[in-house]
VOVO-943150 format. One record per atom (N, C-alpha, C, CB): x negated, y, z negated; residue in one letter. Coordinates in steps of 0.001 Angstrom, whole numbers, plus 500000, padded with zeros to 6 digits. Glycine has a CB too. Example, Ala and Ser with C-alpha at 12.3 -4.5 7.8 and 13.67 -1.06 7.14 Angstrom:
<rs>
486810494310492200A;487700495500492200A;486800496700492200A;488692495527490954A;487150497750492920S;486330498940492860S;487100500030492130S;485916499402494275S;
</rs>
This chain:
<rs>
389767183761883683X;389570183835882240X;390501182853881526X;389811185275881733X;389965182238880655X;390922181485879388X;391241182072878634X;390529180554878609X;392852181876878378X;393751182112877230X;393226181769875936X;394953181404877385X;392405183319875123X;392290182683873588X;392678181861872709X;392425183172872993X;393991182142872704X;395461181343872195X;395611180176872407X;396660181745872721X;394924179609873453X;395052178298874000X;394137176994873096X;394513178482875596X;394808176018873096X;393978174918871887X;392819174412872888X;395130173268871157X;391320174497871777X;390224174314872386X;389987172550872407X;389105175234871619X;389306172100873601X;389211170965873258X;388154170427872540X;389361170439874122X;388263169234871535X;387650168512870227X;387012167628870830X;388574167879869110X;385855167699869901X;384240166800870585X;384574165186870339X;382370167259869412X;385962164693869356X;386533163447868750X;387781163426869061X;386415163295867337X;387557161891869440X;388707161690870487X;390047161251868783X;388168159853872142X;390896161839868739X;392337161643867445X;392915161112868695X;393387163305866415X;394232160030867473X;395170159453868029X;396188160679868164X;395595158205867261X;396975160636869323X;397872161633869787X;399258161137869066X;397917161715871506X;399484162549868597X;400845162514867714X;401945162601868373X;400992163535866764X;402814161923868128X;404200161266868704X;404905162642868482X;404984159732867769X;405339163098869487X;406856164500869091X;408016163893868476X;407733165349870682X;408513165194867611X;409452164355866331X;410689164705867287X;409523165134864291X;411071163388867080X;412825163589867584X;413718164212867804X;413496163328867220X;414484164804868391X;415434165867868459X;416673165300867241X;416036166053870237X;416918166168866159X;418234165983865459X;419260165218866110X;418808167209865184X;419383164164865514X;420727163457866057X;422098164139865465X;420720161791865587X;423257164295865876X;424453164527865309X;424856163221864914X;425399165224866165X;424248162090864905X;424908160892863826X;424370161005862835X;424811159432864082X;423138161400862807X;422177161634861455X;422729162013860582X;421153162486861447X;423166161353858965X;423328162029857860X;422153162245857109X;424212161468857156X;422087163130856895X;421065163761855559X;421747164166854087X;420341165306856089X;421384163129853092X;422266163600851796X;421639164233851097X;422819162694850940X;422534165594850783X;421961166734850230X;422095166634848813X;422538167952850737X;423009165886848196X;422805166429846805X;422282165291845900X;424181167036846204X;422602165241844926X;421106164275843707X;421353163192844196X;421166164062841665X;420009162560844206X;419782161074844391X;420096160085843658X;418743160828844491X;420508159036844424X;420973157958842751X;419807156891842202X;422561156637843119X;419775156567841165X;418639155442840839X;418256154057842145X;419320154614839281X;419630153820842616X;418329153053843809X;417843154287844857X;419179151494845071X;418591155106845092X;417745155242846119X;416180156176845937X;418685155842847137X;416448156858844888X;414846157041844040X;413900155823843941X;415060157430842375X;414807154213843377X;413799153545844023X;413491153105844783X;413523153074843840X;413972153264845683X;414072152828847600X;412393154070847813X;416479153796848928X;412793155112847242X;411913156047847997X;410569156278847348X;412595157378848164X;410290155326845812X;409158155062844901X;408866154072846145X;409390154471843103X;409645152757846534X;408643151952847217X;408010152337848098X;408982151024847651X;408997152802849056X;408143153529850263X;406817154058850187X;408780154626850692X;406593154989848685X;405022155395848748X;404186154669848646X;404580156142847976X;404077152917849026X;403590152019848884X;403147151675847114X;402655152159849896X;404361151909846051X;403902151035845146X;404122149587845168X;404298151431844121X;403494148713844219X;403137147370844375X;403813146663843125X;401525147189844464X;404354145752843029X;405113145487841829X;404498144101841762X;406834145626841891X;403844143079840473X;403414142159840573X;402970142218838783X;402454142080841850X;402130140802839066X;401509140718837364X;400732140681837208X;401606139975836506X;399957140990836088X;398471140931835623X;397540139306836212X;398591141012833665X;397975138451835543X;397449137397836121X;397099137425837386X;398125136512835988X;398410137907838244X;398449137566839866X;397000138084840295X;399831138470840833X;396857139775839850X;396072140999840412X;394903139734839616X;396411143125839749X;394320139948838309X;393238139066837809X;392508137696838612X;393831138588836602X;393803137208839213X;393484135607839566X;392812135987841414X;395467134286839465X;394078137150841946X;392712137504843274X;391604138225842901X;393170138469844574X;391333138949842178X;389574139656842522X;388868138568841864X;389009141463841668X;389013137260841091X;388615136311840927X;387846135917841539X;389181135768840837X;389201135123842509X;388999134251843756X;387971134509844769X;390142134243844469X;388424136159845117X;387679136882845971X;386389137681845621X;388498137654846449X;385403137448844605X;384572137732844207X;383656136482843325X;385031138785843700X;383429135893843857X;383052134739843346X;381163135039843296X;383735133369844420X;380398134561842362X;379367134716842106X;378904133125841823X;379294135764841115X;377879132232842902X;377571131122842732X;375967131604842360X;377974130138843962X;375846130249840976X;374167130345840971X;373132129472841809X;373729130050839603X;372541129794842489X;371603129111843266X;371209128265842219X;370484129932843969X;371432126564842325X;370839126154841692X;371257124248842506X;371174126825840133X;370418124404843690X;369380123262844816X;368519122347844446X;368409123896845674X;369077120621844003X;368392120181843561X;367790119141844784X;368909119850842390X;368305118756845778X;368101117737846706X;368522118548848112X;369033116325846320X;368553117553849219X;368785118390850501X;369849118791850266X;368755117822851822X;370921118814849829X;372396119445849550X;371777120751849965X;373204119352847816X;370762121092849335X;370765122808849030X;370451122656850306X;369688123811847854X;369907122676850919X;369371123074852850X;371096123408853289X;368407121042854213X;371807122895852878X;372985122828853780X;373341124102852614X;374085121115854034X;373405124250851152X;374265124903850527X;373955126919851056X;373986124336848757X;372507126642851576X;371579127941852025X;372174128347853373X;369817127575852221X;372741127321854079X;373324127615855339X;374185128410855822X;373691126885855671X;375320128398854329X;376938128988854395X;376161130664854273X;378383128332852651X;375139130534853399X;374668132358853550X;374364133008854610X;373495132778852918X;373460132159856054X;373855132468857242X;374267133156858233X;374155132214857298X;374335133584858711X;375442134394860045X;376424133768860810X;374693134922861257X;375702132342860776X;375991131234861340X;377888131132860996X;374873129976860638X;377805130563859408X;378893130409858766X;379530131703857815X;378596129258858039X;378789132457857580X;378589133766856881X;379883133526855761X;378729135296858049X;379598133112854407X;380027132801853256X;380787133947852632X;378977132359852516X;380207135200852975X;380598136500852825X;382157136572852939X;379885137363853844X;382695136121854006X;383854136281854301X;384723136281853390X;384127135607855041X;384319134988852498X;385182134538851303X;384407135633849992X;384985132491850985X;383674136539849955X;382942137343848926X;382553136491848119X;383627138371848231X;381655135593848433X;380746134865847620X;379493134393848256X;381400133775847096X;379213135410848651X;377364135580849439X;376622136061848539X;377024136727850818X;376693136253847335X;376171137019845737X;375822135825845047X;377483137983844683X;374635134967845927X;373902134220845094X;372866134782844058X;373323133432845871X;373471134463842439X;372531134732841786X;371437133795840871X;373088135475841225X;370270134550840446X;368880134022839803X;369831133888838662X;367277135075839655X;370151134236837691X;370270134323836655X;372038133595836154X;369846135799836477X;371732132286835393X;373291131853834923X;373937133206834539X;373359130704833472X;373607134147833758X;374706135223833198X;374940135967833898X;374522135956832171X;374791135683835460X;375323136565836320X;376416135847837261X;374191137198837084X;376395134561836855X;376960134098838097X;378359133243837560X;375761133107838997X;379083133061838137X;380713132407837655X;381005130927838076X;382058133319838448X;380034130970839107X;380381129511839906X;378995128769839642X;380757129676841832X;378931127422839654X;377787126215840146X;378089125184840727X;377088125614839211X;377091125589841678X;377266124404843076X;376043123822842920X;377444125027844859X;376314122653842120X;374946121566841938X;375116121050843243X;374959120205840610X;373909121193844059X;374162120465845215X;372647119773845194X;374650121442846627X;372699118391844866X;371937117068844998X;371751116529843711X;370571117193845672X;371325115216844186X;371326114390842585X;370592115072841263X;370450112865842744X;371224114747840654X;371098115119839145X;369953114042838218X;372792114975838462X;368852114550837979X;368142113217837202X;368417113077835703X;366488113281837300X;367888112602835075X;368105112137833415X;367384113633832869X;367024110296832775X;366156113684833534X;365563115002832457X;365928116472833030X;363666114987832325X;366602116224833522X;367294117584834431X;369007117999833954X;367358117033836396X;369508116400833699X;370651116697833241X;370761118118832103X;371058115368832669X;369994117772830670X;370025118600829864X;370329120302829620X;369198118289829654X;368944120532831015X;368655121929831536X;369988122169832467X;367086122031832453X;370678121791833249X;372079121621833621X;373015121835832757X;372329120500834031X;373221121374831893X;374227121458830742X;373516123179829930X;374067119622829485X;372419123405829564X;372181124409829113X;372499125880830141X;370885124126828691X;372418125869831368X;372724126786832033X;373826126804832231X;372203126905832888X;374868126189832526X;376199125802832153X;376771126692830938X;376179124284831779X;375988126417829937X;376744126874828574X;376442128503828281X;376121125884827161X;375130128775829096X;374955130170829993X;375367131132830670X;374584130159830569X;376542130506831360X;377112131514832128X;378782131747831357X;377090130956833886X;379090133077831887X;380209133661830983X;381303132713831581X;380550135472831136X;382505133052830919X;383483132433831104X;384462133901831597X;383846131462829753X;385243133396832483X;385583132116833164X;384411131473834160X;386898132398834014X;384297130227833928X;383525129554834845X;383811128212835809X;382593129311834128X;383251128259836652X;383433127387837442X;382344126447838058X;384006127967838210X;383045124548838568X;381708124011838874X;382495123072840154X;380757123076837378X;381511123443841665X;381440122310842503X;380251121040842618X;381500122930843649X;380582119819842497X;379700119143842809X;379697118670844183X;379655118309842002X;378561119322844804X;378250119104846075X;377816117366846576X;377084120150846265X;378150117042847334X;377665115841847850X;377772114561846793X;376206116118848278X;377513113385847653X;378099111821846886X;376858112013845951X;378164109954848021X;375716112295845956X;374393111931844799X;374874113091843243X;372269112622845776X;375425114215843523X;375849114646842288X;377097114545842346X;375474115857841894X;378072113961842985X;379536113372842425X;379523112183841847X;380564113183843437X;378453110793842369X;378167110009841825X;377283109220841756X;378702109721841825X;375949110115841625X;374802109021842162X;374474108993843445X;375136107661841965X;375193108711844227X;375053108082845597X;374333107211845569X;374657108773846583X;373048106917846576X;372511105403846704X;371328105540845491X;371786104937848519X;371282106092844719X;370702106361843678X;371402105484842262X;370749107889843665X;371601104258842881X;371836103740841424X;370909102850840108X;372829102959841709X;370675103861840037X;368788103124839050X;369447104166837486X;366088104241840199X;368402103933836476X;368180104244835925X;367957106216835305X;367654103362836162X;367330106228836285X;366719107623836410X;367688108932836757X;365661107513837546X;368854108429837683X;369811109156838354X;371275109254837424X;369995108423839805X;371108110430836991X;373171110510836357X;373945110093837376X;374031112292835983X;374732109213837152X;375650108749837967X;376840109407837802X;375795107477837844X;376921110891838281X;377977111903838515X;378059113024837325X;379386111128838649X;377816114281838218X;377527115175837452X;378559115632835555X;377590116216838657X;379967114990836050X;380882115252835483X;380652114701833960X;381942114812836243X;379703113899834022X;379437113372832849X;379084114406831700X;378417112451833073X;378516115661831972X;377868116611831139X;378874118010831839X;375889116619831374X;379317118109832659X;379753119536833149X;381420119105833537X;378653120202834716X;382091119964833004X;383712119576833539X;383247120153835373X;385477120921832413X;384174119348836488X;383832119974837665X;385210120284837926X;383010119165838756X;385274120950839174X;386577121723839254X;387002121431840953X;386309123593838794X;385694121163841574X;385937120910843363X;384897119924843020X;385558122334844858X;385590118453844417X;384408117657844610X;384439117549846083X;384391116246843835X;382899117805846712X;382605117804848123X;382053116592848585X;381741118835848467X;382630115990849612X;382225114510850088X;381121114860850810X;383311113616851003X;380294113473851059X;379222113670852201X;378209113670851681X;379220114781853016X;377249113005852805X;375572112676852197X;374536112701853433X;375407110901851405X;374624114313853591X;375028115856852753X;376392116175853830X;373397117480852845X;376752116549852663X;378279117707853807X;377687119054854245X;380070118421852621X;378404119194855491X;377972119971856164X;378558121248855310X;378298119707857594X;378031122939856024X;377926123865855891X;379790124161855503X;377044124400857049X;380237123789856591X;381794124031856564X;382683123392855359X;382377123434857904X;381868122005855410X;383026120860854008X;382226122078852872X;382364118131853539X;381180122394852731X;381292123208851308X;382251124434851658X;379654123826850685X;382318125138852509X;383252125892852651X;384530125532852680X;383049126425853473X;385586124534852751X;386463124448852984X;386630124147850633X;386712123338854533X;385577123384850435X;385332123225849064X;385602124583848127X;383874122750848960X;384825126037848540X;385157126945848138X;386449127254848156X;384564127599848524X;387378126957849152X;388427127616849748X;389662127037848494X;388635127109851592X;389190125632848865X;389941125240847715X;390009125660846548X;389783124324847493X;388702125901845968X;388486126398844562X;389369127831844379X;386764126652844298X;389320128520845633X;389802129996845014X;390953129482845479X;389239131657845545X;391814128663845748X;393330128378845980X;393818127909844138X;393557126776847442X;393196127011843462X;392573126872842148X;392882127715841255X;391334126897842166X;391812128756841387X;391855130041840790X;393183130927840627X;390976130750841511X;393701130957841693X;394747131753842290X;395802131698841527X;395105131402843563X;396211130066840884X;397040129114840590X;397349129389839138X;396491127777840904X;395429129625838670X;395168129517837162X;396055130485836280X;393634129848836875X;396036130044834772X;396982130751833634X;395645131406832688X;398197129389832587X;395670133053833249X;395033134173832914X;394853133943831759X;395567135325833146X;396109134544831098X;396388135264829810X;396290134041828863X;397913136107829747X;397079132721828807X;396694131583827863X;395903130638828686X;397969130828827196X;394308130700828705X;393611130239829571X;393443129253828581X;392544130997830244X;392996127776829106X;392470126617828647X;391348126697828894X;392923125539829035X;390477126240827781X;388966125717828098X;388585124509828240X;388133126019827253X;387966124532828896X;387575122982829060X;386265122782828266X;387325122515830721X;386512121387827497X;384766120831826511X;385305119388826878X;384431121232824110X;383316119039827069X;383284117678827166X;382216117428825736X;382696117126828838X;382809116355825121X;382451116151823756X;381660114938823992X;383668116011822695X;380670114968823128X;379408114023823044X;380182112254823342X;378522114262821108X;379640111781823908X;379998110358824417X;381161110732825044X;380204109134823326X;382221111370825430X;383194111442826297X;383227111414827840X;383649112355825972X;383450111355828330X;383272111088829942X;384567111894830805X;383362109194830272X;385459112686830281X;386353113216830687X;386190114586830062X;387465112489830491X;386661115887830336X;386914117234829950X;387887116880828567X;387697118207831294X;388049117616827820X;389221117753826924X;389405119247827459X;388966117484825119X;390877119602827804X;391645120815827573X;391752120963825995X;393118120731828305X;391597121934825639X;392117123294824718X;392452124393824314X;391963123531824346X;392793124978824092X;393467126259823903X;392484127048823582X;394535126326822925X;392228128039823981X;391188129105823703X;391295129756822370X;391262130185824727X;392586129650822048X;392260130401820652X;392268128957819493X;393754131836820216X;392474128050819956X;391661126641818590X;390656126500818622X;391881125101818555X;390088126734820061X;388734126495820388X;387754127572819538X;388582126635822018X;388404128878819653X;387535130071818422X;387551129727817238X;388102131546818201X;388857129108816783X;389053128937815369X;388199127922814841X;390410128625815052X;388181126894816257X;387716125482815466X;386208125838815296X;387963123839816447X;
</rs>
């Protein structure tokens, strides 16, 4: 017969608990009130986290990134790739390709940019919320590439401030990934609380920085 009393064995295998130590006689234990460090010696221990708003803001940023599908040339064959298993984009939490500019934070124009396309570019652009972000994928939307005619913007930057530029004609699956990587290193970096906006003003060819709150006023 088995001992009732006796511990039954569990259908789940638990990690086995370590036996607590026998009392040392060097051991002090201080019995009476605690002093301010060591109350905070024993706040840290419960794993609080001490840091700044920005810091916490600038990672779920980084790490939540929302790109809009928006494939104008073979770039996109390669930009469809990083979604994959292959390269699985996920890793970095930006496999949340979305339809819609007001859903998405990032644009990865990936292939040349034409004259009557530019426009609709710049309008989806001005679409998506802020904070926003832009990679130009490959040499045909960084600058044309062998596309130097008439018909072809010769670099996206002309109408969109960009923020990462990816070499290659087409870069592979990884150079856009290493492109992302950068960007959320970027991000990471960025000033939260007095954020600059970036505007590119009619005939200008460069971003102007400004201050977010002249930019409301103005």
């Amino acid at each position: 017969m088995t001992d009732p009393k006796a511990p039954q064995p569990t259908p789940f295998r638990t990690l086995a608990q370590a036996r607590p130590a026998p009392p040392s006689n060097d051991l002090i234990v201080p019995t009476g009130p605690l002093s301010d460090e060591d109350r905070f010696r024993e706040e840290l221990e419960k794993g609080i986290l001490f840091t700044t708003i920005e810091s916490v803001v600038n990672w779920a940023r980084a790490n939540a990134i929302w790109p809009l599908g928006f494939g104008l040339a073979c770039c996109a064959i390669e930009m469809m790739a990083i979604a994959g298993p292959r390269f699985d984009v996920s890793r970095f939490g930006a496999e949340v390709f979305r339809g819609s500019p007001r859903q998405a934070d990032l644009m990865i124009v990936a292939g040349r940019v034409s004259i009557k396309m530019a426009p609709v570019l710049r309008q989806l652009y001005d679409q998506m919320p802020d904070p926003k972000w832009v990679i130009s994928m490959g040499a045909c939307a960084s600058c044309g590439g062998v596309f130097n005619n008439y018909a072809i913007l010769q670099g996206v930057d002309k109408i969109v401030p960009v923020d990462v530029y990816v070499s290659g004609c087409p870069p592979r699956p990884e150079a856009l990934l290493y492109g992302l990587m950068r960007l959320q290193d970027k991000i990471r970096r960025e000033n939260t609380v007095l954020r600059k906006e970036r505007v590119i003003h009619a005939g200008d060819t460069d971003p102007t920085l400004v201050r977010a709150s002249a930019a409301v006023e103005g």
